[in-house]
C-alpha positions as CSV (number, residue, x, y, z in Angstrom):
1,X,213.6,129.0,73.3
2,X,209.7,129.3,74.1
3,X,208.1,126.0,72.6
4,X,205.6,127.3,69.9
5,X,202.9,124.7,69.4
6,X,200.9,124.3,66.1
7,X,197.1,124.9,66.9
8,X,195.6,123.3,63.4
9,X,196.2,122.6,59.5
10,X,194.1,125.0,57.2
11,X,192.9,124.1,53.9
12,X,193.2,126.4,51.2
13,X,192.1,125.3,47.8
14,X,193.4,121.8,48.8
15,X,196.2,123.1,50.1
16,X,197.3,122.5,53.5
17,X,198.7,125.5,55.9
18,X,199.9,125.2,59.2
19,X,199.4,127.4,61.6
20,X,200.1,128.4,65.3
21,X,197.7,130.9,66.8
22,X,197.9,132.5,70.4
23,X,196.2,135.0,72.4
24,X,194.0,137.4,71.6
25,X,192.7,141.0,70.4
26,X,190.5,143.0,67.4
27,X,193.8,143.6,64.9
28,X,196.0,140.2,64.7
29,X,199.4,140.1,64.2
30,X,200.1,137.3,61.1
31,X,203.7,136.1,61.5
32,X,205.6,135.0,58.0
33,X,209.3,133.3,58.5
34,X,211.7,133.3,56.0
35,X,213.1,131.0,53.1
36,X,213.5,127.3,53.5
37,X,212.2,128.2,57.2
38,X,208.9,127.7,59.0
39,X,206.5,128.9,62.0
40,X,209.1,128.2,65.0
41,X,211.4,131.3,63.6
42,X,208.9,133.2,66.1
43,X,208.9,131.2,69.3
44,X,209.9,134.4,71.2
45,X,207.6,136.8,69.5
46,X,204.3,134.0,70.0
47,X,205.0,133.7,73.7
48,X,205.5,137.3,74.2
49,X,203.4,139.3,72.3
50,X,200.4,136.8,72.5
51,X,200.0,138.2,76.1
52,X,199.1,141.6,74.5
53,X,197.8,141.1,70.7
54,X,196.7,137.7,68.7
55,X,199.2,136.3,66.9
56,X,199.4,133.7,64.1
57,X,202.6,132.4,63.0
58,X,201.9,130.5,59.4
59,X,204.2,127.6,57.7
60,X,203.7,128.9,54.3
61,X,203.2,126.2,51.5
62,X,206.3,124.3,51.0
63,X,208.1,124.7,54.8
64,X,208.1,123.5,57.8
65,X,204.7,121.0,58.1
66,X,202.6,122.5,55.3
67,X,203.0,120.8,51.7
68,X,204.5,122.3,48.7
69,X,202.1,124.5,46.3
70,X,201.6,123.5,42.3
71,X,203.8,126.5,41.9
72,X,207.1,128.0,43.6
73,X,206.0,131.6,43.4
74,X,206.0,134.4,45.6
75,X,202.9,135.6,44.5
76,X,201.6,131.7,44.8
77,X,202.7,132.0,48.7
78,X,200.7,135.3,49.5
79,X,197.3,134.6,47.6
80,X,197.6,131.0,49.4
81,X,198.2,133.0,53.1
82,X,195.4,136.2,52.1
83,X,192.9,132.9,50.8
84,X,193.5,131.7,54.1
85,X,193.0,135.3,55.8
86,X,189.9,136.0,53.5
87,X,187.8,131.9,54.4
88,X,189.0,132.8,58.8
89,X,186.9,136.5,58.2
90,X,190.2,138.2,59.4
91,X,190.0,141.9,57.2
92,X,191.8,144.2,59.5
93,X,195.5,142.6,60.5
94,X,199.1,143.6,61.0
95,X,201.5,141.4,58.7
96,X,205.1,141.2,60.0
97,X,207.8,139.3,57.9
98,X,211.0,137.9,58.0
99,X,213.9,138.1,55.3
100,X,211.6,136.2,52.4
101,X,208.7,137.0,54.6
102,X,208.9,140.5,53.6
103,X,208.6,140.0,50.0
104,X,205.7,137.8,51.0
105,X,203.9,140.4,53.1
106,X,204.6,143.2,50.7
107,X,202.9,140.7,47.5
108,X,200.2,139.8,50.3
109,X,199.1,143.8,50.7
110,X,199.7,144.1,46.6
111,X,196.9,141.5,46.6
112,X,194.3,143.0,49.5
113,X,195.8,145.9,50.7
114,X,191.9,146.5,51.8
115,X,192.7,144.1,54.9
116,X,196.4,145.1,56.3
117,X,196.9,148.3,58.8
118,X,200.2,147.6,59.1
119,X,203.8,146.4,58.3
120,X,206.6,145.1,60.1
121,X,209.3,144.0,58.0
122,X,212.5,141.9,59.3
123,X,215.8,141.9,57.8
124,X,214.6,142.4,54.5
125,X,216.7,142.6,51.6
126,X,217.2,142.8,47.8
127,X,219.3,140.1,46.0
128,X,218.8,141.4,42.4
129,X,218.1,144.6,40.6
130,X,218.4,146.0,36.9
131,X,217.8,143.3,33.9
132,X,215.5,140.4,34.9
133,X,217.1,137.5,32.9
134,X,220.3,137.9,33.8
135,X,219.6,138.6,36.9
136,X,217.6,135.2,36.5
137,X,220.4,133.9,34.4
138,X,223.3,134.3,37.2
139,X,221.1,132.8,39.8
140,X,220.8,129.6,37.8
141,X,224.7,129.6,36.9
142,X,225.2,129.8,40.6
143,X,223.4,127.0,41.8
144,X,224.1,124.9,38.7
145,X,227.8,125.6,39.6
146,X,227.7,124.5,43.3
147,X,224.4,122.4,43.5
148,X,221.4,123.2,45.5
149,X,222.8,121.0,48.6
150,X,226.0,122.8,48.9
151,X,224.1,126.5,47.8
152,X,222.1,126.6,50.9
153,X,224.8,125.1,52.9
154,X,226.9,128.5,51.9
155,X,223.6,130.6,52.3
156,X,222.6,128.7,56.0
157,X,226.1,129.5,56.8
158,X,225.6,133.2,55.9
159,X,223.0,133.7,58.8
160,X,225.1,134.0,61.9
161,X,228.1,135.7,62.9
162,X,230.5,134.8,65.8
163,X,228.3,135.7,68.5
164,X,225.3,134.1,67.6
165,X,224.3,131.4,70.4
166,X,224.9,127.7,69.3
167,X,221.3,126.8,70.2
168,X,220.2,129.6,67.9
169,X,222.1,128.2,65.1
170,X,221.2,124.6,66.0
171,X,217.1,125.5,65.8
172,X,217.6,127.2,62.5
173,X,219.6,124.9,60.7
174,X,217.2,122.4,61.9
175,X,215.0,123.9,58.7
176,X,217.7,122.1,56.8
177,X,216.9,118.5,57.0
178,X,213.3,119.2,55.5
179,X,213.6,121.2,52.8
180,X,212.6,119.9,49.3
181,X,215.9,120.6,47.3
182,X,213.4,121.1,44.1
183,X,211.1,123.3,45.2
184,X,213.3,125.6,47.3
185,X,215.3,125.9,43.7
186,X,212.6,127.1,42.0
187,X,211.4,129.2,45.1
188,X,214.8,131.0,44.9
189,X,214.8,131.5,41.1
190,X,211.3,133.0,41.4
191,X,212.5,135.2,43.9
192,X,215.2,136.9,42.5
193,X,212.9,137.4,39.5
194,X,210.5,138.9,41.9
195,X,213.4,141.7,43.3
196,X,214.1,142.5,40.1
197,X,210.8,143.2,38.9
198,X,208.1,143.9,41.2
199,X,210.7,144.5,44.6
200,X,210.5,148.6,44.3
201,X,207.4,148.8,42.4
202,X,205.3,146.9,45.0
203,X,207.2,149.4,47.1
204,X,205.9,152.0,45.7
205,X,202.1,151.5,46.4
206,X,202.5,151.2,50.1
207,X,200.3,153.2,51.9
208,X,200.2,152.0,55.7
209,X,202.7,152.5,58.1
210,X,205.8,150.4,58.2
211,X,208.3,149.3,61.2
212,X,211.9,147.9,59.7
213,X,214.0,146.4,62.0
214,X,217.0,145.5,60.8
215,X,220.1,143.7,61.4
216,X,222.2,142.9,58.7
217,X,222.8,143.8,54.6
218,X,224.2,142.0,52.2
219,X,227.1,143.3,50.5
220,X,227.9,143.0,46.3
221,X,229.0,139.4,47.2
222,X,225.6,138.7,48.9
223,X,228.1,138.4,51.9
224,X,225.6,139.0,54.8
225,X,227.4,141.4,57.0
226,X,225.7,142.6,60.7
227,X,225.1,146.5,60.6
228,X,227.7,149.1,62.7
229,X,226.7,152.2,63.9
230,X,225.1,155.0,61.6
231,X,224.6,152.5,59.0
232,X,221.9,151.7,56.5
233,X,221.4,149.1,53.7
234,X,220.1,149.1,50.2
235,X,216.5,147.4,51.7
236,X,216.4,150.1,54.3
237,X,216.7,153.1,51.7
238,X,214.2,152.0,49.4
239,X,211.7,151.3,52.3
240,X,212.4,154.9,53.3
241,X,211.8,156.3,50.4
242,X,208.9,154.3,49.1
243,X,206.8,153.9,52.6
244,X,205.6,157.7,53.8
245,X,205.2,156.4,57.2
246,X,208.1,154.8,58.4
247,X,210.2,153.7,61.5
248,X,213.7,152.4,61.5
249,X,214.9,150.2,64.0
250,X,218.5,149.0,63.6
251,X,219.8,146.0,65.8
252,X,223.6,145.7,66.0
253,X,225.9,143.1,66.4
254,X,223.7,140.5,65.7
255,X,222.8,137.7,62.4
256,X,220.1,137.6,59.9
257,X,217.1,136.4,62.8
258,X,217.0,139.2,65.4
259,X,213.6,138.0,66.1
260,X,216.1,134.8,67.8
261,X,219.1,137.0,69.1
262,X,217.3,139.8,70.3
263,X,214.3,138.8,71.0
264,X,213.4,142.2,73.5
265,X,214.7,144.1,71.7
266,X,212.5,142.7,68.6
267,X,209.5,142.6,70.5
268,X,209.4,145.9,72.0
269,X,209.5,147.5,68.7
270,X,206.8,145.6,67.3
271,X,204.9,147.0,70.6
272,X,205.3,150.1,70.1
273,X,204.7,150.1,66.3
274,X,201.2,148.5,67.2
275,X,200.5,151.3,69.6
276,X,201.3,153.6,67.0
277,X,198.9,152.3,64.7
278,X,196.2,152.0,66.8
């Protein structure tokens, strides 16, 4: 894969974030990986779309090189990435997330939806819906049950399917080693909370054009099963319905990181969905 090198730490409120930042152009593309993940999720995108746009891939607080937050929060995470966006004098950009990431950039254009032109959301998802607690509740039986260790071991697994390369899985599970078992529980908890409170109404108050590009749904398991032909997911429908300006790309036969396993495929709609903002 492309080597992705980090350009400087940021300070936020004390805070450090990492960030890589390549090429150039007037509306930047900011680039947010997924849970437990960091910056080098978009090695592919950074090298290739940096020839055509400004890109800044971020290590939100907690993963990869940048240091935990005070609190484990979703909306913690996207005030700490807009702060960031608000101190570099960046008010017109194009957020595109991954998985978590999505939740992320949808809280960041809740926040300061004055600054964001666009969306590109990545294998997004919904892991709880209905009553909050026991949505809440069931999460923490889970990983009570089977311990955070072995909890993301099952979830890591969950990424791939038979085809995906071995280098592909080796770079992502390489997240593994680093994460702070704490904090990525309470991350987690927060997020499911999050879905099943805020997931549809942030939805709701969308009003910028949105790419999806998907991959994969997860099933009433949260069994993470690659998309066939002619199919849709939960994540897709409400994005459809919620977003007035929308485009569907659907990636088949591939894991939860089409951004990895189809890179051109990845890239080329996040081209066009910047021409058709412009």
């Amino acid at each position: 894969m492309p080597a992705i090198h980090i350009k400087r730490a940021y300070s936020v409120n004390n805070m450090q974030i990492n960030i890589a930042e390549h090429g150039s152009g007037a509306v930047p593309i900011i680039l947010i990986h997924g849970f437990t993940c960091s910056l080098s999720d978009w090695s592919h995108q950074v090298s290739s779309l940096s020839t055509r746009y400004r890109c800044m891939a971020v290590d939100l607080p907690g993963h990869g090189r940048s240091p935990p937050p005070r609190q484990a929060t979703i909306e913690t995470l996207a005030h700490s990435v807009n702060h960031m966006l608000d101190d570099l004098g960046l008010d017109t950009v194009v957020l595109a997330g991954h998985s978590m990431g999505c939740r992320i950039i949808s809280e960041m254009t809740n926040q300061s939806r004055h600054r964001v032109r666009g969306l590109v959301y990545i294998d997004g998802s919904i892991v709880a819906d209905g009553d909050v607690d026991a949505a809440v509740s069931r999460s923490i039986e889970t990983v009570e049950r089977l311990g955070m260790p072995q909890f993301l071991d099952r979830f890591y697994h969950g990424f791939f399917t038979e085809n995906t390369p071995p280098a592909i899985r080796e770079s992502v599970w390489a997240h593994f080693a680093s994460i702070d078992l704490n904090f990525a529980k309470e991350l987690w908890l927060n997020m499911v909370r999050w879905d099943a409170s805020q997931s549809r109404s942030v939805l709701a108050t969308i009003d910028v054009p949105a790419l999806v590009i998907q991959s994969t749904f997860l099933n009433s398991d949260l069994k993470r099963i690659s998309l066939s032909p002619g199919q849709s997911s939960t994540w897709v429908d409400e994005v459809s319905k919620a977003v007035g300006d929308v485009t569907v790309q659907i990636i088949e036969g591939v894991g939860h990181f089409p951004m990895l396993e189809a890179p051109e495929q990845t890239n080329e709609a996040i081209h066009q969905f910047m021409q058709h903002i412009r």
